[in-house]
Backbone as numpy.savetxt, mean C-alpha at the origin, in Angstrom:
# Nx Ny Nz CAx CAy CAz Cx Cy Cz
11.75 9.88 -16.63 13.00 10.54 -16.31 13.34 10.27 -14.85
14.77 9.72 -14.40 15.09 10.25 -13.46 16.11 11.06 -12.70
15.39 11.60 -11.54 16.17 12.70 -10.89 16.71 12.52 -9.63
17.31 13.17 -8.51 17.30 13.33 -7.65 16.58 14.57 -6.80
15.74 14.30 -6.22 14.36 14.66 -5.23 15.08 15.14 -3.69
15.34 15.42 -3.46 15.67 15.27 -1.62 16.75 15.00 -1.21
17.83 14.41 -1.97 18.76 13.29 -1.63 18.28 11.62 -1.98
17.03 11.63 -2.74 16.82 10.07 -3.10 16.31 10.40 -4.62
16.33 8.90 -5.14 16.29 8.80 -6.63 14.59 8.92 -6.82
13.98 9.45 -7.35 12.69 9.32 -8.34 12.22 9.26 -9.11
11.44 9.29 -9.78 10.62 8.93 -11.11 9.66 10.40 -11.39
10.05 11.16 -11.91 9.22 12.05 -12.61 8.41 11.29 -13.81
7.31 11.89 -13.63 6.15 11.60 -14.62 5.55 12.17 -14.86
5.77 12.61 -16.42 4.92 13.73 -17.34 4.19 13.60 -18.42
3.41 14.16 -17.97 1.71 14.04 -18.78 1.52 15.50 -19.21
1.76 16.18 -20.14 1.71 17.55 -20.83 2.32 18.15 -19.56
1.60 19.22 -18.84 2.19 19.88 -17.90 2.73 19.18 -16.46
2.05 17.96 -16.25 2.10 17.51 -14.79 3.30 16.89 -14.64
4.12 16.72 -13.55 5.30 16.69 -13.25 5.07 16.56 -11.67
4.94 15.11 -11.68 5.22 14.25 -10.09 6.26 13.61 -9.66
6.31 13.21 -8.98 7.58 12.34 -7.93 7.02 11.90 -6.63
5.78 11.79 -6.37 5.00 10.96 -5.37 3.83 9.69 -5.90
4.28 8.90 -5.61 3.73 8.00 -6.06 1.70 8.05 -5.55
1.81 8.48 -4.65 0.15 8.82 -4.20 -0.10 10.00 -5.09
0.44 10.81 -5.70 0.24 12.25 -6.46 -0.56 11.40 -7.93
0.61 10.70 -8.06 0.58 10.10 -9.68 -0.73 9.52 -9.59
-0.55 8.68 -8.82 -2.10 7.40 -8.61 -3.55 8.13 -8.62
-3.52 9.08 -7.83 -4.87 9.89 -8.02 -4.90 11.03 -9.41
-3.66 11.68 -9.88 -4.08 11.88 -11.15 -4.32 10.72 -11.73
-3.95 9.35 -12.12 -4.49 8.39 -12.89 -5.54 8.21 -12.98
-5.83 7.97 -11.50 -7.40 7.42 -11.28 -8.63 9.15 -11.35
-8.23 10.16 -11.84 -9.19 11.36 -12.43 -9.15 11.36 -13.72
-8.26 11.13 -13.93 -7.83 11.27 -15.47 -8.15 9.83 -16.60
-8.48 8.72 -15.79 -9.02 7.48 -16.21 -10.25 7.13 -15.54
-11.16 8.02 -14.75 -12.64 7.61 -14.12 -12.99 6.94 -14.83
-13.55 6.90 -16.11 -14.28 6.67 -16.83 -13.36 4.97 -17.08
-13.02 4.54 -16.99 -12.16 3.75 -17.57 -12.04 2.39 -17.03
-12.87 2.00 -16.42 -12.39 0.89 -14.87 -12.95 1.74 -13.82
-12.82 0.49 -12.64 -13.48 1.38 -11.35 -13.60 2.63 -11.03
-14.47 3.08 -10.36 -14.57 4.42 -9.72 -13.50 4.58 -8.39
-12.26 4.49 -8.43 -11.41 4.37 -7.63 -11.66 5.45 -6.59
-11.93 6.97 -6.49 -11.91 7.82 -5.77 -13.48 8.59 -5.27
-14.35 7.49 -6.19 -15.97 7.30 -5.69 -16.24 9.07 -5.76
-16.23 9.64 -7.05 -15.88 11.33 -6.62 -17.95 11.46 -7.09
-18.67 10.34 -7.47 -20.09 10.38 -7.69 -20.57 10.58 -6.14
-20.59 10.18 -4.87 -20.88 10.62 -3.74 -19.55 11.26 -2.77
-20.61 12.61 -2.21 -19.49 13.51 -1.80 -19.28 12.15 0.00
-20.20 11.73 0.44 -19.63 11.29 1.86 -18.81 9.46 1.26
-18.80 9.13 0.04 -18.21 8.14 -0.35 -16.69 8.57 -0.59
-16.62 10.00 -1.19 -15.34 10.48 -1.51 -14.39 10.75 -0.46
-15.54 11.36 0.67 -14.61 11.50 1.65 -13.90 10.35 2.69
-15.07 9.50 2.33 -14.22 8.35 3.40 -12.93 7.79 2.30
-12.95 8.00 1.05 -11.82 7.45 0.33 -10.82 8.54 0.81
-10.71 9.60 1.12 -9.77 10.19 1.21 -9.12 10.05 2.95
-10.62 9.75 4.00 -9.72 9.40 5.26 -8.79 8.43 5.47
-9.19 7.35 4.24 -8.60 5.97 4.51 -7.15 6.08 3.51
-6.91 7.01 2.61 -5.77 8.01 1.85 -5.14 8.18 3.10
-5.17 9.19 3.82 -4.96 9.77 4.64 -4.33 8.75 5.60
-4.78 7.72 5.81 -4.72 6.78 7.29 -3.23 6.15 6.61
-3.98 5.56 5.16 -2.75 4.81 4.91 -1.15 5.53 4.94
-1.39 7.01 4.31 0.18 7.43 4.79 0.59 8.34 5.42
-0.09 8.30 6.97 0.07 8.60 7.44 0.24 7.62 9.15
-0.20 6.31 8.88 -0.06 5.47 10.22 0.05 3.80 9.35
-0.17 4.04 8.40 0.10 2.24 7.87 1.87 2.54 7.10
1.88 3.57 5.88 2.97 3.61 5.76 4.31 3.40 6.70
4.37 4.68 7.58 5.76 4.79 8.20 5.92 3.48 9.56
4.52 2.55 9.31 4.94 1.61 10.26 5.53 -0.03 9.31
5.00 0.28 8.31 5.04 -0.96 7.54 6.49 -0.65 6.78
6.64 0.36 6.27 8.21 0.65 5.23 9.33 0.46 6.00
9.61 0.75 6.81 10.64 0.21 7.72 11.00 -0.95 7.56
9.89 -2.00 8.02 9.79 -3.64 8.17 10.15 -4.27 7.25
9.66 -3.51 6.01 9.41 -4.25 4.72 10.94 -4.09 4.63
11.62 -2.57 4.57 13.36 -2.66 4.53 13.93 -3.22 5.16
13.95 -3.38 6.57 14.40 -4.31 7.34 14.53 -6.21 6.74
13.43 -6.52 6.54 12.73 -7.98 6.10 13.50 -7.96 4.11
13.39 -7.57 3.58 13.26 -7.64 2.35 14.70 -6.88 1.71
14.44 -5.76 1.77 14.97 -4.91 0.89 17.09 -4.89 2.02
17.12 -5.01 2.67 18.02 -4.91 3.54 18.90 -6.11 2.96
18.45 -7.49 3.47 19.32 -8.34 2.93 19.48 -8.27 1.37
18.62 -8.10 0.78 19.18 -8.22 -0.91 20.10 -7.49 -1.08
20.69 -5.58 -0.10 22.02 -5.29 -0.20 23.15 -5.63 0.50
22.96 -6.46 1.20 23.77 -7.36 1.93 23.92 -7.07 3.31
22.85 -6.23 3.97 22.92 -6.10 5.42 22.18 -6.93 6.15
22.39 -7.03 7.16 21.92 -7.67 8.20 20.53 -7.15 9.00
19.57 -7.65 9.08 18.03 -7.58 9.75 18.76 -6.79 10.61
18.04 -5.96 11.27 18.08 -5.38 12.78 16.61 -5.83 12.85
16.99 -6.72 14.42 15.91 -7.71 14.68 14.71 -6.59 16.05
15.77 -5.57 16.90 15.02 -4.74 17.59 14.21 -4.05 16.41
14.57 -3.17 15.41 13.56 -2.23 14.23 12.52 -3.26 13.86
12.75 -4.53 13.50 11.86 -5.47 12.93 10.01 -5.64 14.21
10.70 -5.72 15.63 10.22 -6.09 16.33 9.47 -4.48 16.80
9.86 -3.58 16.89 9.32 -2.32 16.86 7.91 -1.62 16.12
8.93 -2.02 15.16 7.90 -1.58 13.40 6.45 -2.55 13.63
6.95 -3.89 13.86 5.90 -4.89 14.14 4.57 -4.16 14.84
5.11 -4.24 16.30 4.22 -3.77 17.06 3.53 -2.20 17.00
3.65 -1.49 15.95 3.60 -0.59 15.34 2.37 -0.79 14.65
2.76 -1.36 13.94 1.74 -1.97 12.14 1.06 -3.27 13.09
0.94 -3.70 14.02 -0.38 -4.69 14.88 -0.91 -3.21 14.94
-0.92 -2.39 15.90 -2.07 -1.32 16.45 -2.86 -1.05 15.43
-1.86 -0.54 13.85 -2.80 0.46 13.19 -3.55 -1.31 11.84
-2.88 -2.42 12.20 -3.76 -3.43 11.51 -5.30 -3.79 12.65
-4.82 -3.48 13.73 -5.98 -3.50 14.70 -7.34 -2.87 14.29
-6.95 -1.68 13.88 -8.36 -0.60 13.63 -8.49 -1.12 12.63
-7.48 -1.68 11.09 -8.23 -1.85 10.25 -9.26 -3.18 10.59
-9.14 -4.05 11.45 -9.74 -5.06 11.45 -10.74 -5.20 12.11
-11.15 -3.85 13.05 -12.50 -3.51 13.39 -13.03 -2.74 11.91
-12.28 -1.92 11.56 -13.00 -0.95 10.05 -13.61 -2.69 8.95
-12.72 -3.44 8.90 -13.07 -4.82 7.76 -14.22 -5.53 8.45
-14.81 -4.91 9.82 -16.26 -5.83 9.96 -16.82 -5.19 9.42
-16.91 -3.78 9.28 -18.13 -3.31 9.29 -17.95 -3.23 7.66
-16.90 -3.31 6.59 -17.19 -3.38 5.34 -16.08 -3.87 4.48
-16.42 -4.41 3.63 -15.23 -5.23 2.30 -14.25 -4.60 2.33
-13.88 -3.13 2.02 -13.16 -2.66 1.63 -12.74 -1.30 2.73
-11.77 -1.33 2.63 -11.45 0.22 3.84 -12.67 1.43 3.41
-12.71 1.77 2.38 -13.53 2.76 2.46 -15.23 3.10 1.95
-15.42 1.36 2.31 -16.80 1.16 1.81 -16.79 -0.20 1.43
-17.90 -0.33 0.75 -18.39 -1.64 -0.18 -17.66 -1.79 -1.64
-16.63 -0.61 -2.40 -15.90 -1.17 -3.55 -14.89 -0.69 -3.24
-13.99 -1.37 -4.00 -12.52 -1.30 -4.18 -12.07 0.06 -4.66
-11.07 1.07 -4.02 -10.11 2.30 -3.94 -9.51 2.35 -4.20
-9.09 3.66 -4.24 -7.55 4.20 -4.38 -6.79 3.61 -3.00
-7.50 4.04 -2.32 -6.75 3.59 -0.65 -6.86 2.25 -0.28
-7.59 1.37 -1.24 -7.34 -0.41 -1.04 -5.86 -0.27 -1.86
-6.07 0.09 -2.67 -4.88 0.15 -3.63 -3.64 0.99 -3.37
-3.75 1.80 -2.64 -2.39 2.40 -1.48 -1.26 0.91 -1.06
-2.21 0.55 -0.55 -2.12 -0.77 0.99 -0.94 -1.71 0.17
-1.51 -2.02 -0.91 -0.69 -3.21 -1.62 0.98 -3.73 -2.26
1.29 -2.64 -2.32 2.59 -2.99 -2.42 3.38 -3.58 -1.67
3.40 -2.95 -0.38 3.89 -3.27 0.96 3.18 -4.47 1.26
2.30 -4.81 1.35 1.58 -5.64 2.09 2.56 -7.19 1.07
2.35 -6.83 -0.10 2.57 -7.95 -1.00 4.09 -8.00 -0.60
5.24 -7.19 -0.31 6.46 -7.87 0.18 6.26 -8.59 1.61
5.46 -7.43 2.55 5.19 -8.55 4.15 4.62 -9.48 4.02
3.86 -10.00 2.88 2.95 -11.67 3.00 4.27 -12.74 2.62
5.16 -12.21 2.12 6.08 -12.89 1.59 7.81 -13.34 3.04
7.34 -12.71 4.38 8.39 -12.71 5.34 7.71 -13.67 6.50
8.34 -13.82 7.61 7.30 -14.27 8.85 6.37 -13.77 9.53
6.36 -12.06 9.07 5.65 -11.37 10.14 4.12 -10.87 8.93
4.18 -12.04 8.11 2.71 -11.93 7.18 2.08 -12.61 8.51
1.94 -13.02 9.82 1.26 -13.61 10.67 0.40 -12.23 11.26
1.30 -10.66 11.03 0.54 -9.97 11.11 -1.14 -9.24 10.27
-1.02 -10.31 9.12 -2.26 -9.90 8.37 -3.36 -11.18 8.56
-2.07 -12.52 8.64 -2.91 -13.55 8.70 -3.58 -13.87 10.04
-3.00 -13.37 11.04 -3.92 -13.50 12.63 -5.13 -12.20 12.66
-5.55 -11.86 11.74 -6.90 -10.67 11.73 -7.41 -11.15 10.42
-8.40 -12.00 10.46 -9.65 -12.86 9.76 -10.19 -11.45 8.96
-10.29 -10.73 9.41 -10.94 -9.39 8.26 -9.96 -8.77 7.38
-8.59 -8.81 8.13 -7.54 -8.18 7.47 -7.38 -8.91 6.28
-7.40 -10.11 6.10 -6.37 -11.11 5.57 -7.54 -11.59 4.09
-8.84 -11.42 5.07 -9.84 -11.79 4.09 -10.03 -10.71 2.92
-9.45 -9.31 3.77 -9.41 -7.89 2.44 -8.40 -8.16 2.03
-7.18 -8.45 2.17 -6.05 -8.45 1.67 -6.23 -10.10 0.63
-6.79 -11.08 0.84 -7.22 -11.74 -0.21 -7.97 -11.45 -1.48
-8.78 -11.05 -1.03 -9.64 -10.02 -2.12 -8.86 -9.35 -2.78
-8.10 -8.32 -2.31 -7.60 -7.39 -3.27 -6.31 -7.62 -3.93
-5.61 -8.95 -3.34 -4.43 -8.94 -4.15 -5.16 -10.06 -5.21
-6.26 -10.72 -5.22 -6.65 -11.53 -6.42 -7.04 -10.49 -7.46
-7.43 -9.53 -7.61 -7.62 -9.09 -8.64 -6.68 -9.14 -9.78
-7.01 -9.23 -11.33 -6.16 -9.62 -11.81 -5.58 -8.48 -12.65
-5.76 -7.40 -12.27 -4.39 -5.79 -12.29 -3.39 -6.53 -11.47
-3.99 -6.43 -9.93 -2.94 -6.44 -9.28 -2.02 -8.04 -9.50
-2.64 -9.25 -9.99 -2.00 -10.01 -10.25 -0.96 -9.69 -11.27
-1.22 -8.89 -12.11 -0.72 -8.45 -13.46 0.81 -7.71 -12.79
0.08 -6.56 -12.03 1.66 -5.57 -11.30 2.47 -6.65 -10.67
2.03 -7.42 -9.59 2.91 -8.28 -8.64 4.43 -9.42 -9.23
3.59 -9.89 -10.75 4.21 -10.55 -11.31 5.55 -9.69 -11.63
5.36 -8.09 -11.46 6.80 -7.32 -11.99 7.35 -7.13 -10.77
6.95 -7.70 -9.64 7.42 -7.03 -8.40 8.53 -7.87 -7.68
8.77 -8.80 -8.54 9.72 -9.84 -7.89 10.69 -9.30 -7.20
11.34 -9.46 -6.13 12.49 -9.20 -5.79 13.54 -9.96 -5.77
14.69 -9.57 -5.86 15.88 -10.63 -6.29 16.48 -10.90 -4.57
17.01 -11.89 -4.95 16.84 -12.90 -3.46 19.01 -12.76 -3.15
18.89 -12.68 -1.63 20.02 -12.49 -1.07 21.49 -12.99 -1.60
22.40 -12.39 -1.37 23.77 -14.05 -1.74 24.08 -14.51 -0.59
């Protein structure tokens, strides 16, 4: 179903009683409600495994989101409605999403995945966005951090996420 939320359009999604419109809401009921099913996405078998899945939750929307969504509208989503880049927001947002790709690229020495040694909910936050910025000029921000680029290889090969991406096309400017 959709509604209007705030002043913007959403996607309610109902599962007997549950009734979301955040896309991080939905994803972690999925991934409780499908444990058993595929990865241990939210690692809820160790309590200090769970919690680092939830700091790196946390990180992503709260310092990767509001620096990367901008860019991605700016870069992507802007021209397909026929506006024009604002090249200061582009260059802003940038230097924004370097700082908080910085920490991740000290966090990617010390392990595969943001919140450990397997693949997350919060690897799986990261990807949407990331998969429109690999696609602009400022993918130089994932590809100049050797840890970044090497997680972000990893996780967009999987073949879910190959599976989602293929629906993610975006339709290209006039």
């Amino acid at each position: 179903m959709v509604c209007l939320v705030g002043g913007t359009i959403a996607l309610r999604f109902y599962v007997l009683r549950f009734c979301g419109v955040e896309s991080r809401a939905i994803n972690k009921y999925l991934a409780c409600k499908h444990e058993n099913a595929g990865p241990d996405l939210l690692r809820r078998g160790s309590l200090a495994e769970s919690a680092m899945v939830e700091l790196w939750l946390e990180v992503e929307s709260k310092h990767f989101d509001p620096a990367i969504a901008p860019l991605v509208y700016e870069m992507v989503v802007k021209p397909v409605l026929g506006g024009a880049t604002d090249a200061t927001t582009v260059e802003a947002q940038s230097e924004k999403l370097g700082k908080v790709l910085d920490v991740y690229e000290e966090r990617l020495r010390e392990s595969k995945y943001l919140a450990g040694d397997g693949y997350t909910l919060a690897d799986l936050h990261h990807q949407p966005y990331l998969f429109y910025l690999m696609q602009t000029p400022k993918a130089e921000l994932v590809t100049s951090r050797p840890h970044v680029l090497a997680w972000w290889n990893d996780v967009s090969a999987r073949p879910a996420w190959r599976k989602t991406a293929e629906g993610m096309k975006f339709p290209t400017s006039n």
